[in-house]
C-alpha positions in Angstrom: -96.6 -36.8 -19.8 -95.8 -33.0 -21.2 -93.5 -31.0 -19.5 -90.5 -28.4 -21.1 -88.6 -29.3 -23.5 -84.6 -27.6 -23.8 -84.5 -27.1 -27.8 -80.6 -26.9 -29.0 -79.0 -24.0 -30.8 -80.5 -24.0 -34.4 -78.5 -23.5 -37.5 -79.8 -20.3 -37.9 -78.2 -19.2 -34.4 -75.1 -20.7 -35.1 -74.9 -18.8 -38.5 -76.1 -15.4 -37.0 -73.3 -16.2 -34.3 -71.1 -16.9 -36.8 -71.8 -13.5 -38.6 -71.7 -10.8 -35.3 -68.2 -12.8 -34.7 -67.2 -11.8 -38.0 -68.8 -8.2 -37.8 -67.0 -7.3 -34.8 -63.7 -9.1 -35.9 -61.0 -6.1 -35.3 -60.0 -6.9 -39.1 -63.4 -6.6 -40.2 -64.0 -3.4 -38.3 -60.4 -2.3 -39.6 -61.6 -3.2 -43.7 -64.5 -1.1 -42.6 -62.8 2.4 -41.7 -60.5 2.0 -44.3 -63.4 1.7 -46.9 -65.3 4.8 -45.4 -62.3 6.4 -45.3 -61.8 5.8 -49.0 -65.4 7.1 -49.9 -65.3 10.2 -47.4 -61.8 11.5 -49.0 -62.9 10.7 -52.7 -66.0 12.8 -52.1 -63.8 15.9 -51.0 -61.3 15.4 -53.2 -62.1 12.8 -56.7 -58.6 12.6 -57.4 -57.7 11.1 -53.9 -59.4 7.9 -55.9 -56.5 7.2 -58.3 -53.5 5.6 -59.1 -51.0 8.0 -58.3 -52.4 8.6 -55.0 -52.7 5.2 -54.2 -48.8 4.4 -55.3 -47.8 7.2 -52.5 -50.1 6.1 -49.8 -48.7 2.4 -50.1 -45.1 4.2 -50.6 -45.3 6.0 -47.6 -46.7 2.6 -46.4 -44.1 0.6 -47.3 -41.0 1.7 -44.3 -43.4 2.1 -41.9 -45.2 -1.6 -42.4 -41.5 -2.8 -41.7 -40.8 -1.3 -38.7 -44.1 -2.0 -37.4 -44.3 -5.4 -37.9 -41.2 -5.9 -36.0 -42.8 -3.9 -33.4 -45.8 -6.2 -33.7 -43.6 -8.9 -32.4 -41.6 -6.5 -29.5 -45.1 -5.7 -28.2 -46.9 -8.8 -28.3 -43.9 -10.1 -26.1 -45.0 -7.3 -23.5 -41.6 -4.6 -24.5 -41.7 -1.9 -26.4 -39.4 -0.3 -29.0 -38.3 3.2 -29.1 -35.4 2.7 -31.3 -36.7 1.8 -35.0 -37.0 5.3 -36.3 -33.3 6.0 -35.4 -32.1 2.8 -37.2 -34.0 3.8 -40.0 -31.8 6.6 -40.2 -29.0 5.0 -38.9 -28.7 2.4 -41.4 -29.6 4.5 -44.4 -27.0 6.7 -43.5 -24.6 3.7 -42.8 -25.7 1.9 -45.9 -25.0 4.9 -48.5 -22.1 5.8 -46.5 -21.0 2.3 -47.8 -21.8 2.4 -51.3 -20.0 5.9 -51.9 -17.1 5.1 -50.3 -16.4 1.5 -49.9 -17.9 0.5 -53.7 -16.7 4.0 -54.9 -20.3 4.6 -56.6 -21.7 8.2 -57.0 -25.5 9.6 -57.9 -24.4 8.8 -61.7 -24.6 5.0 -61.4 -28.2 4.6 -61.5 -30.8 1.7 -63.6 -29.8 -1.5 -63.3 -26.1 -0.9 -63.0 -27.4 0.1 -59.8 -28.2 -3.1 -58.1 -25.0 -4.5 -56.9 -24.3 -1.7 -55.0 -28.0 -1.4 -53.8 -28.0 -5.3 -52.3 -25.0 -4.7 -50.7 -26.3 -1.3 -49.1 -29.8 -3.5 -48.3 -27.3 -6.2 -46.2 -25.3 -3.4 -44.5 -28.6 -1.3 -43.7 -29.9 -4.8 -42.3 -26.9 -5.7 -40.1 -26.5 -2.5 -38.8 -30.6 -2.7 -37.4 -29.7 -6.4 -36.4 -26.8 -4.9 -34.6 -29.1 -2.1 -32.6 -31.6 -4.9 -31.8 -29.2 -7.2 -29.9 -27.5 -4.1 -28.3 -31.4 -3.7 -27.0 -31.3 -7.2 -25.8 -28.6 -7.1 -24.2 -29.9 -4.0 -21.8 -32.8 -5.9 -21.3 -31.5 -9.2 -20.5 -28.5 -8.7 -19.2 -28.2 -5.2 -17.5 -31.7 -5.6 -16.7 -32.8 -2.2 -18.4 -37.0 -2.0 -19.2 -37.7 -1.5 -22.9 -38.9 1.9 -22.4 -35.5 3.0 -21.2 -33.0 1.1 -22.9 -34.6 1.8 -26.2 -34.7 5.2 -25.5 -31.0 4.9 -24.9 -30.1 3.3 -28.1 -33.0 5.3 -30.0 -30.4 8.4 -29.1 -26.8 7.1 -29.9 -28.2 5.7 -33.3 -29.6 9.2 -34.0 -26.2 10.5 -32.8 -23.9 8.1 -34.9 -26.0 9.1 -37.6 -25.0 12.7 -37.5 -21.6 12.1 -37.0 -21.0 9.8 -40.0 -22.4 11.9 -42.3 -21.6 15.3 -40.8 -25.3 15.9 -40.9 -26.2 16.2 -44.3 -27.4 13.7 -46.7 -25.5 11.0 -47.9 -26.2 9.9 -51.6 -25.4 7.2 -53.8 -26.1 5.1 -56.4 -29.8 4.0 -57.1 -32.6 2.9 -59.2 -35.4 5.0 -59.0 -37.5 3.1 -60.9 -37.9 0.0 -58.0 -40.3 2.5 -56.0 -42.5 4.1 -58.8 -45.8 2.9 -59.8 -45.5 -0.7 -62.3 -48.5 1.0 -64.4 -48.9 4.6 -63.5 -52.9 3.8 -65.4 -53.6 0.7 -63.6 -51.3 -0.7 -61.2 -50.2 1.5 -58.1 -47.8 -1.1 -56.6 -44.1 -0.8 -56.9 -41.5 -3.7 -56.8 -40.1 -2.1 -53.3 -43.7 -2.5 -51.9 -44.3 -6.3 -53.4 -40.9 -6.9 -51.7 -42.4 -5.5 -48.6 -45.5 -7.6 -48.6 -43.7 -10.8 -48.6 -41.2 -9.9 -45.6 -44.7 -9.3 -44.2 -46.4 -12.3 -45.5 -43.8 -14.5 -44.2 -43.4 -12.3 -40.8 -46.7 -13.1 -40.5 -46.9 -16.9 -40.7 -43.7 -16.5 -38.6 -46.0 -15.1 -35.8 -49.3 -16.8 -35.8 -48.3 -20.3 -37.5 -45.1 -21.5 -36.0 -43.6 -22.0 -32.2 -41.8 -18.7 -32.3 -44.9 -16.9 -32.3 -46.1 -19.4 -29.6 -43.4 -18.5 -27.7 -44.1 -14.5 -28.1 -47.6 -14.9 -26.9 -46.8 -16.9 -23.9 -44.1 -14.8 -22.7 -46.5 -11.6 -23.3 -49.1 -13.1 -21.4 -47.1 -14.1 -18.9 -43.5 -14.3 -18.7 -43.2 -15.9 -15.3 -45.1 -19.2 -16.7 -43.7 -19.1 -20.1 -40.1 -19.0 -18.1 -42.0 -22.1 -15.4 -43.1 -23.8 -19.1 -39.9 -24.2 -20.6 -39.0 -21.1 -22.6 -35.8 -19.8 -22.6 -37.1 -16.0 -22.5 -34.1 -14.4 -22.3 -33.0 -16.0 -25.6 -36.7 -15.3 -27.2 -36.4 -11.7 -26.4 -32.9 -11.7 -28.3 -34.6 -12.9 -31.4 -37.4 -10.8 -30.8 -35.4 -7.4 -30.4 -33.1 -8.7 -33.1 -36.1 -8.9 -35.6 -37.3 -5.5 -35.3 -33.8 -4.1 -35.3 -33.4 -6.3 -39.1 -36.6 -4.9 -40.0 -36.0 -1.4 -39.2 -32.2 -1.6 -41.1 -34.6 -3.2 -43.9 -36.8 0.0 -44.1 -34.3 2.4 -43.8 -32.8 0.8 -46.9 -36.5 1.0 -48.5 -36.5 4.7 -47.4 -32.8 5.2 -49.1 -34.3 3.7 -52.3 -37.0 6.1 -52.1 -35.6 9.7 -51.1 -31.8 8.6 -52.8 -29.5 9.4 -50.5 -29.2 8.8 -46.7 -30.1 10.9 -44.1 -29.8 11.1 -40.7 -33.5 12.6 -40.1 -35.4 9.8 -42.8 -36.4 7.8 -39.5 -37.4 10.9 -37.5 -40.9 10.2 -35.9 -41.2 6.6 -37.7 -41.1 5.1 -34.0 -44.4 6.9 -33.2 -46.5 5.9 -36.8 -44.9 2.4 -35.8 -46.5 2.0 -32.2 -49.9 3.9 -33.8 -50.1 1.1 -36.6 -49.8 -2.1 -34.3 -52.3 0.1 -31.9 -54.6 1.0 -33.9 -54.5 -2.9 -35.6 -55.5 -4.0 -32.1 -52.5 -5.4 -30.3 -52.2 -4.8 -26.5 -49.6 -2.3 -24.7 -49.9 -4.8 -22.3 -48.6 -7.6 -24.1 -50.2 -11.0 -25.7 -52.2 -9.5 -28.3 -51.8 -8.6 -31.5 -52.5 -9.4 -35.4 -50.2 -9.0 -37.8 -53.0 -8.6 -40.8 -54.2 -5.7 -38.0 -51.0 -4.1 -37.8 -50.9 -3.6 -41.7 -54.4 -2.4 -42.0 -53.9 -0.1 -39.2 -50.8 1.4 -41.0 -52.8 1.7 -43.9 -55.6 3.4 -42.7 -53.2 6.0 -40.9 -51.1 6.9 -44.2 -55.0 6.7 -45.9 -56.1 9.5 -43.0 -52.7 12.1 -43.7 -52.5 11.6 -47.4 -56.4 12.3 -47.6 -56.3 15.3 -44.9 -53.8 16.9 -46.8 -55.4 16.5 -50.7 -58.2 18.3 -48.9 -56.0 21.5 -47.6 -55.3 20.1 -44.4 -51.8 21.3 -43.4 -49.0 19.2 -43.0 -48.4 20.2 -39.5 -51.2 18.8 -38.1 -49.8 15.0 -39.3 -48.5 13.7 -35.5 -51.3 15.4 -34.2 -53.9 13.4 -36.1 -51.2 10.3 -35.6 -51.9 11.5 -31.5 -55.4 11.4 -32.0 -55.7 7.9 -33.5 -53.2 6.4 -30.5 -55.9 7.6 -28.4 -59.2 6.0 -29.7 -57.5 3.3 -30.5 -56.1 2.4 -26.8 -59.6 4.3 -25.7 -62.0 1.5 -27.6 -59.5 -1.2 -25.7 -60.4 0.4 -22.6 -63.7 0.1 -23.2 -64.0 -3.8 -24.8 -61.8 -5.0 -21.5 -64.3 -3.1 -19.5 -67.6 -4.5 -21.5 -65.8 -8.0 -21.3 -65.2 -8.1 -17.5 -69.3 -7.1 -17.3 
């Protein structure tokens, strides 16, 4: 007796499955631009492919990965964050505010006799953010406030604190310059700011995708009505969630001090905006319960990559938010477009 016979999936099919997975993985896709972009901007411009270059691109880098990985977390949980590029400020300004007159140390102290007064700056830039970040909760939770709003709220009394504690003008203070400049200007472009940076981020990440707290921020993204129905406190999540990207934001605006040498009430001007476009453009939802932290970083990669290489090519400097505006929309555009070819 012959009839039809069902043959199962082959190897081969399950390897060629295995592949288009990878292909279309938003990291792979991510690796992808960023290598293009690489080629495209060396072509114009040779010397975009080189050390220095690279050292600024992952300086510039460097704040903004911060604040956007605690944004990762804030948006993942379905909120939003409005506030981080005022507590960069804020806390810069707060943090050198400290070191000149609390600890009494001027621009002259600088090298190594630099680093007392700089970890003490780092702790006060981070309470201050960690400070912002459960004021933020506490609109949320407690006064009932959405994200959008009370953020906003906070994002202008930070900014306005700022001015008024250092009259406006630039705050400086002891420092080490050499923390943020290239370890080998021939061969290495990464500074010992930026290593400290990828560890925050390394263990931010394994924070998010490996333990219950990330857990936690997906559920209550996805659904915060059966998270709540599940068990999770959510109103004590949120705290810790708010509280993490206000920590992170004090952190870069310590990373920015380092950087410029002083702080200034206008270092965290617009930050909020190349935040939300890095976690964007890495893939996570506005909507909540997605998001990658290794996405986040390569998005904020390839958006410092795309300004640093428009302007080595004559590009003007003004036109930075408006290529920033630009990515924000194809990036939420091409989301669009996979829900839609998903529901099909």
């Amino acid at each position: 007796m012959t009839g039809s016979v069902k043959v199962a999936p082959t190897a081969r099919n399950d390897r060629r499955d295995h592949l288009v997975g990878v292909a279309t993985n938003q990291v792979t896709i991510l690796i992808g631009v960023m290598v293009i972009l690489v080629g495209i901007f060396s072509l114009l411009e040779p010397k975009f492919f080189s050390v220095p270059t690279a050292n600024n691109i992952l300086t510039d880098w460097g704040s903004v990965a911060l604040i956007a990985v605690g944004q990762t977390f804030v948006i993942i949980s379905g909120g939003i964050d409005l506030s981080v590029g005022a507590i960069v400020g804020l806390s810069g300004v707060v943090a050198a505010w400290t070191m000149a007159n609390g600890l009494g140390l001027d621009q002259t102290v600088k090298g190594a006799d630099a680093a007392p007064g700089l970890v003490v700056g780092a702790l006060v830039a981070v309470g201050v953010g960690l400070g912002v970040g459960l004021v933020n909760a506490f609109l949320i939770n407690v006064l009932k406030i959405v994200p959008f709003i009370a953020t906003l709220a906070t994002m202008g009394a930070c900014l306005g604190f700022s001015v008024i504690i250092s009259s406006g003008a630039p705050i400086g203070s002891a420092n080490d310059f050499s923390l943020i400049s290239a370890m080998d200007p021939k061969a290495n472009p990464f500074s010992w700011t930026v290593l400290g940076v990828i560890i925050v981020i390394a263990i931010a990440g394994l924070f998010l995708h490996k333990s219950r707290f990330g857990l936690y921020t997906y559920a209550i993204g996805s659904n915060s009505f059966a998270a709540s129905a599940a068990g999770i406190n959510v109103k004590r999540h949120l705290t810790m969630v708010y509280a993490l990207s206000g920590a992170l934001a004090g952190l870069a605006g310590m990373f920015v001090y380092i950087r410029l040498g002083a702080g200034s009430p206008s270092s965290g001007t617009g930050r909020e905006l190349d935040a939300i476009a890095a976690v964007v453009i890495g893939g996570a939802s506005l909507m909540g319960g997605i998001g990658r932290i290794w996405g986040t970083i390569l998005g904020a990669l390839i958006l410092f990559t795309v300004q640093s290489g428009l302007i080595m090519i004559g590009v003007a400097p003004d036109w930075k938010k408006v290529v920033v505006a630009v990515l924000i929309a194809a990036a939420v555009s091409a989301q669009v477009l996979q829900n839609r070819n998903g529901r099909k």
